[in-house]
C-alpha positions as CSV (number, residue, x, y, z in Angstrom):
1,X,6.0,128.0,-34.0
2,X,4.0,125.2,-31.9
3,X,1.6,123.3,-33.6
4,X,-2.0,124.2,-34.0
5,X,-5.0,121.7,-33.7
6,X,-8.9,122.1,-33.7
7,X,-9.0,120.4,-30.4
8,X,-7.1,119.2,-28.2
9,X,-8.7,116.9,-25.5
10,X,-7.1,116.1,-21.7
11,X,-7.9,112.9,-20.4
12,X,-8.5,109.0,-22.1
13,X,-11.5,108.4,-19.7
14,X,-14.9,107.1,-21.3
15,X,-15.2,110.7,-22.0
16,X,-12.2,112.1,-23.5
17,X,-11.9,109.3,-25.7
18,X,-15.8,109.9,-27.0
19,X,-14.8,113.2,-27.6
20,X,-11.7,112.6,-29.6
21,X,-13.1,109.5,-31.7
22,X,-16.2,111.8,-33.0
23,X,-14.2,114.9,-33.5
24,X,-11.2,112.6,-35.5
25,X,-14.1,110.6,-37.2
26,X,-15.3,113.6,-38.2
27,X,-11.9,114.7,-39.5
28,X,-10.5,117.3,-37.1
29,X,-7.0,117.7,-36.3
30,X,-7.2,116.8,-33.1
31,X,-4.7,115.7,-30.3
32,X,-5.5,113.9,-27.1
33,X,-3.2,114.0,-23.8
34,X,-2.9,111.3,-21.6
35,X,-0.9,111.1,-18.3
36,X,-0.8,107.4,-17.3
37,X,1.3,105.3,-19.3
38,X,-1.4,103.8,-21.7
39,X,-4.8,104.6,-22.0
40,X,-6.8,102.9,-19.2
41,X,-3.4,102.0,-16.6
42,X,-4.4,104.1,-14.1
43,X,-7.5,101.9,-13.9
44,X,-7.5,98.5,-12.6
45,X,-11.1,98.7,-11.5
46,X,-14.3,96.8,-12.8
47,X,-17.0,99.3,-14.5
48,X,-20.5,98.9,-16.0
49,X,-20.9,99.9,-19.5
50,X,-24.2,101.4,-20.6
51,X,-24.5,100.4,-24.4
52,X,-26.7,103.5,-25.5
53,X,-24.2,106.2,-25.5
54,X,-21.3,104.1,-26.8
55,X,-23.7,102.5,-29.7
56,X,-24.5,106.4,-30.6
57,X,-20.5,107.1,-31.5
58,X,-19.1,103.4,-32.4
59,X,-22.4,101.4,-33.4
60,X,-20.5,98.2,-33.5
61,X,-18.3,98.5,-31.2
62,X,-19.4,94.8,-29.8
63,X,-17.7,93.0,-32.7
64,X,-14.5,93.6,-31.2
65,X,-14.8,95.6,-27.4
66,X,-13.5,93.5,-24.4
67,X,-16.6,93.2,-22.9
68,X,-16.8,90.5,-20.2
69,X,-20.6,90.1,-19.3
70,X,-24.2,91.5,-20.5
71,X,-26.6,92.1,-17.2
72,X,-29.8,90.2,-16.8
73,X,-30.5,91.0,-13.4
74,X,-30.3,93.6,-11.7
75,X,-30.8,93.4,-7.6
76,X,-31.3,95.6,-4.6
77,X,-30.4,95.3,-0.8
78,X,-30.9,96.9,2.3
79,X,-29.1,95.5,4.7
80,X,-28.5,95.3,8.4
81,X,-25.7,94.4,10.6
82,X,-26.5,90.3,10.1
83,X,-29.4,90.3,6.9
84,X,-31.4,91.9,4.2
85,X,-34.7,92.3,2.4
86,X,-33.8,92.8,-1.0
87,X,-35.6,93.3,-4.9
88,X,-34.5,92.3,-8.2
89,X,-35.5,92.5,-11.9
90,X,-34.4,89.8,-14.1
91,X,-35.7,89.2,-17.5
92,X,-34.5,86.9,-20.4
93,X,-35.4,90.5,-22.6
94,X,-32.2,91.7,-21.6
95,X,-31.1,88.1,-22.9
96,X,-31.0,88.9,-26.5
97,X,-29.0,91.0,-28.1
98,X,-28.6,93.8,-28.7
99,X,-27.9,94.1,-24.9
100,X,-28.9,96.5,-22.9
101,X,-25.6,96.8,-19.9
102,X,-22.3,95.2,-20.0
103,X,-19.3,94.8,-17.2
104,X,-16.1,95.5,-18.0
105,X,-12.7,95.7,-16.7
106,X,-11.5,99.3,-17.5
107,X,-8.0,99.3,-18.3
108,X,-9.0,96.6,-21.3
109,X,-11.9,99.0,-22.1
110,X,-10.2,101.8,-21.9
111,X,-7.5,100.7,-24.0
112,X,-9.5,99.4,-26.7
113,X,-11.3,102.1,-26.8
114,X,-8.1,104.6,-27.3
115,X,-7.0,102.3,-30.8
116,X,-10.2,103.3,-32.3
117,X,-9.4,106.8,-31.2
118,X,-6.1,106.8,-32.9
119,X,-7.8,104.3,-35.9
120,X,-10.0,107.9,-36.2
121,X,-7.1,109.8,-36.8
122,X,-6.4,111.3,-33.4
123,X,-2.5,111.9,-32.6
124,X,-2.3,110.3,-28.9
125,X,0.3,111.2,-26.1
126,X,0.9,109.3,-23.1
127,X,2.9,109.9,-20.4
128,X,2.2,113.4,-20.3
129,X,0.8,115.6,-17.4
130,X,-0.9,119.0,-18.7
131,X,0.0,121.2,-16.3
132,X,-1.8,123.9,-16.8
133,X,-3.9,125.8,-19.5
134,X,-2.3,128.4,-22.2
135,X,-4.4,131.8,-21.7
136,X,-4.6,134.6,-23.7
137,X,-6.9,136.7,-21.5
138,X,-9.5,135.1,-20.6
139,X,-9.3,132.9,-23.7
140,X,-8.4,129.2,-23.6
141,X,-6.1,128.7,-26.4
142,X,-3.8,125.5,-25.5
143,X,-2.0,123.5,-23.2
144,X,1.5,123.5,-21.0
145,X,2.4,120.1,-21.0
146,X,5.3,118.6,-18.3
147,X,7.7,118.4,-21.5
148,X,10.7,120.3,-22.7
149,X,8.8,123.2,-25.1
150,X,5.5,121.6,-23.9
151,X,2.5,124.8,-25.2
152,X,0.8,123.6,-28.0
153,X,-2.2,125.4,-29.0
154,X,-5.8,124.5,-30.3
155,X,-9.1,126.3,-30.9
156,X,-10.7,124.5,-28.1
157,X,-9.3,122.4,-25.4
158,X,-11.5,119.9,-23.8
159,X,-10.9,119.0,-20.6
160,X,-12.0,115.4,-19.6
161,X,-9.3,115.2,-16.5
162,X,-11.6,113.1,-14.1
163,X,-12.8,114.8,-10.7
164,X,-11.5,118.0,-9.4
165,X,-10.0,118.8,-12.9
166,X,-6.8,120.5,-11.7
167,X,-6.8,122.7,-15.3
168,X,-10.1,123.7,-14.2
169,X,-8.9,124.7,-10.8
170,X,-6.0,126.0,-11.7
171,X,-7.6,128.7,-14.2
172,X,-10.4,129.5,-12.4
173,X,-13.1,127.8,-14.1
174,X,-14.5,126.7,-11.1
175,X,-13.2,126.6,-7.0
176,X,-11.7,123.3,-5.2
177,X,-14.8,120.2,-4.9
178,X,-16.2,120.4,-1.5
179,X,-15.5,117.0,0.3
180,X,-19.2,117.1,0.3
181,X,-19.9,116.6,-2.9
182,X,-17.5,113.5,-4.0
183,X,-17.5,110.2,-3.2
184,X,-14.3,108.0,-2.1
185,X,-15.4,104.4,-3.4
186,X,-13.0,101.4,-3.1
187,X,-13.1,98.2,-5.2
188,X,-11.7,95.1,-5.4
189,X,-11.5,92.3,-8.0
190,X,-11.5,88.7,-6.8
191,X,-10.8,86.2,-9.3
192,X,-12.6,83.0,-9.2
193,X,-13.7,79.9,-11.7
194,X,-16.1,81.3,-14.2
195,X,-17.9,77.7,-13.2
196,X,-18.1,79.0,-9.2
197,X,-19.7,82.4,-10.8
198,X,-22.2,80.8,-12.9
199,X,-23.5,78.8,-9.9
200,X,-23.7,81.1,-7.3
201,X,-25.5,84.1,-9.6
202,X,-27.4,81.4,-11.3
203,X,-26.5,82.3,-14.8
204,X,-25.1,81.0,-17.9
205,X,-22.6,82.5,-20.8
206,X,-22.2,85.7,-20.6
207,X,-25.2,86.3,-18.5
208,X,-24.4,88.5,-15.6
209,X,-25.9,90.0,-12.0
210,X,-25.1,93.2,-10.5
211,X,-26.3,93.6,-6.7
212,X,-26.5,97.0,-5.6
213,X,-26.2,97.2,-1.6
214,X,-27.4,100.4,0.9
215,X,-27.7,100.1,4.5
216,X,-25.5,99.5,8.2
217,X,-22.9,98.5,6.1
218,X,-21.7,102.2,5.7
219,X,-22.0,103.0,9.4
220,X,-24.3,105.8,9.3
221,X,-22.6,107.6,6.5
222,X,-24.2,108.1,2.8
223,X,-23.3,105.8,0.5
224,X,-23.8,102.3,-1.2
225,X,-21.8,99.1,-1.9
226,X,-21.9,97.3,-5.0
227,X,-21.2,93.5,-6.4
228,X,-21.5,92.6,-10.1
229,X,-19.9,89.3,-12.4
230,X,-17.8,89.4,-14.7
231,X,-16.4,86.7,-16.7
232,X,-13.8,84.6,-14.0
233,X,-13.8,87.5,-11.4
234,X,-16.2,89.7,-9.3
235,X,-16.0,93.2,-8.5
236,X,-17.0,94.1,-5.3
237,X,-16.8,97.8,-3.2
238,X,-18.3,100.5,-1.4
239,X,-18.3,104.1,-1.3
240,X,-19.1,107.0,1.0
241,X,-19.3,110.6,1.0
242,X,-15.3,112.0,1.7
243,X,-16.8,114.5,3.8
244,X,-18.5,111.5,5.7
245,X,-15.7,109.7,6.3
246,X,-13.6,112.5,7.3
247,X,-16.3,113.2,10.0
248,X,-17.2,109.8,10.9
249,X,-16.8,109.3,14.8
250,X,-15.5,105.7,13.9
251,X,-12.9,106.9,12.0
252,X,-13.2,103.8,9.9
253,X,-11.0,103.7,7.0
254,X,-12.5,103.0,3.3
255,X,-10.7,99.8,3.0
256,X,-12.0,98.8,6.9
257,X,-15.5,99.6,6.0
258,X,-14.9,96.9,1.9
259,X,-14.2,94.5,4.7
260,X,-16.5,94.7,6.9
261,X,-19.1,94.7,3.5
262,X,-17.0,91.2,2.3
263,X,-17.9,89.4,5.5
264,X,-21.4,90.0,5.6
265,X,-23.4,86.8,6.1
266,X,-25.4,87.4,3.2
267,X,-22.5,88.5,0.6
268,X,-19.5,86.5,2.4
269,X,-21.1,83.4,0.9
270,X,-21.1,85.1,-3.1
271,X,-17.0,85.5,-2.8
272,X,-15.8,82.8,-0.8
273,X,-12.6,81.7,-2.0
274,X,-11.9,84.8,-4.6
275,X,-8.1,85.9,-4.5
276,X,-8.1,89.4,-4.4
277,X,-5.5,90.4,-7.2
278,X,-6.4,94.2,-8.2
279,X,-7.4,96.9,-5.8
280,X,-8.1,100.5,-6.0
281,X,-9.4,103.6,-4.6
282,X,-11.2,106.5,-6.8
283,X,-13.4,109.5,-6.7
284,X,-16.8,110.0,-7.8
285,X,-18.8,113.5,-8.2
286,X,-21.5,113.3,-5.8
287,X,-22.4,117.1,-5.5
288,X,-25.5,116.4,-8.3
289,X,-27.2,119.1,-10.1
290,X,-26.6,122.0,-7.6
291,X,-22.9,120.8,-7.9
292,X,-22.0,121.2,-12.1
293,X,-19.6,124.0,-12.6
294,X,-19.7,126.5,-15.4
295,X,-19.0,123.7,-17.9
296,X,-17.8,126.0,-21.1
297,X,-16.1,129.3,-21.7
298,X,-13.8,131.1,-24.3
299,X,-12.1,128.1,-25.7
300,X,-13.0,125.2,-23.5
301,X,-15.3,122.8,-22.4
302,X,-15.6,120.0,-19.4
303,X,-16.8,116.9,-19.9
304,X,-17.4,113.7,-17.8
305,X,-16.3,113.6,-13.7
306,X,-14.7,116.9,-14.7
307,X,-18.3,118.4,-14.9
308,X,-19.7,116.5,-12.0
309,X,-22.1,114.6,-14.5
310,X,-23.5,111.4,-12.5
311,X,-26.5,110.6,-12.0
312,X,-27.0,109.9,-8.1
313,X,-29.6,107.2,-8.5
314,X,-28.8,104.8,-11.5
315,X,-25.1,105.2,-11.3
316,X,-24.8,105.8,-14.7
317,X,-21.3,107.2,-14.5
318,X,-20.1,105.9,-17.9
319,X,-23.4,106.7,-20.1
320,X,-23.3,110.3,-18.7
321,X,-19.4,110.8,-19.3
322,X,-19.9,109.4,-23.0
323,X,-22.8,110.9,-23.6
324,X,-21.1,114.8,-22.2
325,X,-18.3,114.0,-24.5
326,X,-20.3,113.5,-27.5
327,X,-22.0,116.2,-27.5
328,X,-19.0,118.4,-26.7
329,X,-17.6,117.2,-29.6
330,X,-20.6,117.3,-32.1
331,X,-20.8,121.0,-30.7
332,X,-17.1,121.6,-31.8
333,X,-17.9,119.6,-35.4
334,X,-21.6,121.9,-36.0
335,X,-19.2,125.5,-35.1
336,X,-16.4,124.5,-37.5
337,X,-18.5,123.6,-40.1
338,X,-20.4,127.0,-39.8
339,X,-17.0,128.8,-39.7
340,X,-17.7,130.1,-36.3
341,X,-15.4,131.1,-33.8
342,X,-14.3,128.7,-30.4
343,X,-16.0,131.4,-27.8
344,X,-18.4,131.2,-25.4
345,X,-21.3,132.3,-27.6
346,X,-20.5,129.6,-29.3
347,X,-19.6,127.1,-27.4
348,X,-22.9,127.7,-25.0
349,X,-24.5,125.2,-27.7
350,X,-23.0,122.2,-25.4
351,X,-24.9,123.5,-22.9
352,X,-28.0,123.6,-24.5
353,X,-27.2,120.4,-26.0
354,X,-26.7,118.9,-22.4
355,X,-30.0,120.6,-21.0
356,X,-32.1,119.0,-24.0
357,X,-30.2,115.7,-23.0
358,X,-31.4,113.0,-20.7
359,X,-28.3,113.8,-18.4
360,X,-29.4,117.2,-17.0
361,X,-33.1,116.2,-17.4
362,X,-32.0,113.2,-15.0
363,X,-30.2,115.4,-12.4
364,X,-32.2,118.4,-12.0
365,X,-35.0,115.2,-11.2
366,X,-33.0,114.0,-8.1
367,X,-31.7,117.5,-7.8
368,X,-32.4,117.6,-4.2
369,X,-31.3,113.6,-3.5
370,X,-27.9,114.4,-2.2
371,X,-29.4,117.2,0.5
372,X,-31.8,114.7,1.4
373,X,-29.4,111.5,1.9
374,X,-26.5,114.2,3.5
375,X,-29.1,115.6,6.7
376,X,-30.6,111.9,6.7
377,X,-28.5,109.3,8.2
378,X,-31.6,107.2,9.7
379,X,-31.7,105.6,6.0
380,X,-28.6,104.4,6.7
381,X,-29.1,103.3,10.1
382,X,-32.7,102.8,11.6
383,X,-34.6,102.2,8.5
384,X,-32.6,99.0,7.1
385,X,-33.1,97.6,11.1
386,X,-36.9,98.1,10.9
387,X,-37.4,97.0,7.5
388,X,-35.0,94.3,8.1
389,X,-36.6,93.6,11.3
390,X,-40.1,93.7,9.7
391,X,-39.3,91.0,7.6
392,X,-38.3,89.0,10.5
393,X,-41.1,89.4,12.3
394,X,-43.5,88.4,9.4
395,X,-41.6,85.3,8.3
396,X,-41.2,84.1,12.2
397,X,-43.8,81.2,12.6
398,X,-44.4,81.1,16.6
399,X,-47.8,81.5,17.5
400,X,-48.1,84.8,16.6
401,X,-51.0,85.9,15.0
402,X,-50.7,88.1,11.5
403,X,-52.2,91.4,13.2
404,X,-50.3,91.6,16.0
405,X,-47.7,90.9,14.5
406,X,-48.3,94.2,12.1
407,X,-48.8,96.5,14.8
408,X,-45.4,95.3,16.9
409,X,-44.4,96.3,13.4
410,X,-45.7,99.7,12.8
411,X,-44.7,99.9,16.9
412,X,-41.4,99.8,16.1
413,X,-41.5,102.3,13.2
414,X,-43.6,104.4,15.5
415,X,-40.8,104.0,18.9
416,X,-38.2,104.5,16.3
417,X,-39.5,107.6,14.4
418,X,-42.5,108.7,15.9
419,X,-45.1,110.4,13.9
420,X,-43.5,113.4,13.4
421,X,-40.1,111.8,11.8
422,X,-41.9,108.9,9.7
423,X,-44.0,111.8,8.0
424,X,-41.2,114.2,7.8
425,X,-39.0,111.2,6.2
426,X,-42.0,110.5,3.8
427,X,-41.6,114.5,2.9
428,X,-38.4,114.2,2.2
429,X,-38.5,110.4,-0.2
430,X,-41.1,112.4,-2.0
431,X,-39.3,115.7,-2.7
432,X,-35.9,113.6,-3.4
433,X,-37.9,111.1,-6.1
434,X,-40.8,113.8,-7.5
């Protein structure tokens, strides 16, 4: 007979391996599937870590994680075709530890993170695709994995597969993602003296800068681009809605539209002279709070991208995925130890737990961002030209006086918009931000 565990857990992500470490740590039997070859080498991309939810789980997981820098500043552009007007927040309180935000290079995090997984006591398999899920009804009770006699079983299977979770798909848990509601992003990392870094970013140590970019650069379609240090490299991409891009009259590739970001006057200067040695491509759940599936049932649970769980303002991809997978698990520890059964009754706890969380508190707040930013592309277009052009006008010495200058502003809103559109794009800020 196949071997029986508490839980078995699909996917090494951020997620899957917060939801194997707390169920192991609390001494479940638990097995954990992973199809790349190691934990984390399917992921050559840069990250930002949020230290909250990891601190929750592995409270000094700083001693020994490969972290690369902690975030001091944090800064905002909207550009145009040839400038920006931009914000940023720096503050020498994010200068002491414990800090707040970290960047990281995944494939070291990832791994890392998987030894103290397996230091928990969770049995880990690599190179191993779970194909589909073991049903007995409509009950969840294991896994069919690509090897020879491949079914092993568990009470609960959590499924923390990344973004359109095929298991999901496959047993009807919820229908294919709409193109509408994921992201394609592409990154790069360009390595460069940790010297150059210091001096461009003006920082020190560890200190590091993330730069958050919206505007022309995405041609219309809705998205953002996004630069941040890490120790001797930079990571630097952009992504846009798939749907956008499949529509797109440009038909501008995602790797067309990172270069067109890279030789930007204003961020060209920030990576001159990096040597682009990693690239990749991944999805990201866009869809918001309208978009999470049914995200438990008889015998499972979906954590992390799985469940659409990002938060479509702060980014906060990895704090939301560790955070879902926590919680999962701590549901799974609080039935067992109550003698309860794995069924949907029971497992609706991780729901409650999720709704009493900041992540679903977070997303039903932008709730209604991703309608607003999909039927508005004039913030992508011809609001970054007139702030941009704003700007221009008031920082022009030649002549000029200060009022007329304002109204050839508010002018240009007004020839741009007219009434109707600026008050109907106010509307819409409000309802997306209230």
């Amino acid at each position: 007979m196949a071997e029986k565990f508490d839980a078995i857990v699909v996917g090494a992500g951020p997620s899957g391996n917060t939801a194997a470490y707390t169920l192991a740590k609390a001494g479940l039997k638990v097995l954990q599937i992973e199809r790349g070859e190691y934990p984390g080498s399917k992921n050559v991309q840069g990250a930002i870590l949020y230290a909250d939810a990891l601190e929750r789980v592995i409270p000094d997981f700083r001693d020994d994680a490969p972290l690369e820098r902690h975030i001091i500043e944090q800064r905002v552009w909207v550009l145009d075709d040839n400038s920006f007007v931009g914000t940023h927040y720096r503050s020498d309180d994010y200068n002491k530890p414990p800090y707040n935000r970290y960047t990281i290079i995944r494939a070291q995090f990832d791994k890392w993170f998987s030894s103290k997984v397996r230091e928990a006591g969770a049995l880990l398999i690599c190179e191993t695709t779970a194909e589909e899920l073991v049903m007995d009804g409509k009950r969840c009770i294991g896994v069919r994995c690509d090897r020879k006699g491949g079914e092993v079983y568990a009470d609960v299977v959590i499924l923390a597969d990344g973004v359109n979770s095929t298991l999901a798909r496959k047993a009807g848990f919820h229908a294919e993602i709409d193109a509408g509601n994921v992201a394609l992003a592409v990154k790069e990392i360009l390595f460069m003296p940790e010297e150059v870094i210091q001096q461009r970013f003006n920082i020190k140590g560890e200190e590091g800068v993330v730069i958050e970019l919206m505007g022309t650069v995405t041609e219309g379609m809705v998205g953002t681009g996004f630069l941040y240090t890490n120790k001797d490299s930079l990571t630097i991409g952009v992504g846009c809605m798939l749907g956008d891009f499949k529509a797109n009259p440009l038909r501008t590739t995602p790797y067309a539209l990172l270069e067109k970001l890279k030789k930007h006057p204003s961020v060209a200067p920030l990576i001159e002279g990096g040597e682009m040695k990693e690239y990749a491509a991944h999805l990201i759940p866009e869809g918001g709070f309208h978009a999470i599936p049914q995200v438990f049932g008889d015998g499972w649970m979906i954590v992390g991208d799985s469940g659409g769980f990002v938060n479509a303002v702060h980014r906060e991809g990895s704090n939301l995925a560790m955070t879902t997978g926590r919680l999962a698990a701590e549901t799974v520890i609080e039935a067992k130890a109550a003698g309860q059964e794995m069924n949907a009754r029971t497992l609706s706890a991780y729901k409650a737990r999720l709704d009493d969380s900041f992540v679903m508190k977070d997303l039903h707040k932008y709730r209604d961002m991703p309608q607003v930013l999909h039927t508005s592309p004039q913030f992508f277009t011809t609001y970054p030209k007139l702030v941009t052009g704003a700007a221009k006008t008031m920082f022009t010495v030649d002549g000029v006086d200060k009022k007329t200058k304002e109204r050839q502003i508010f002018g240009s809103f007004k020839a741009a918009r007219r009434w109707r559109g600026l008050v109907g794009d106010a509307v819409k800020l409000w309802r997306a931000f209230r």
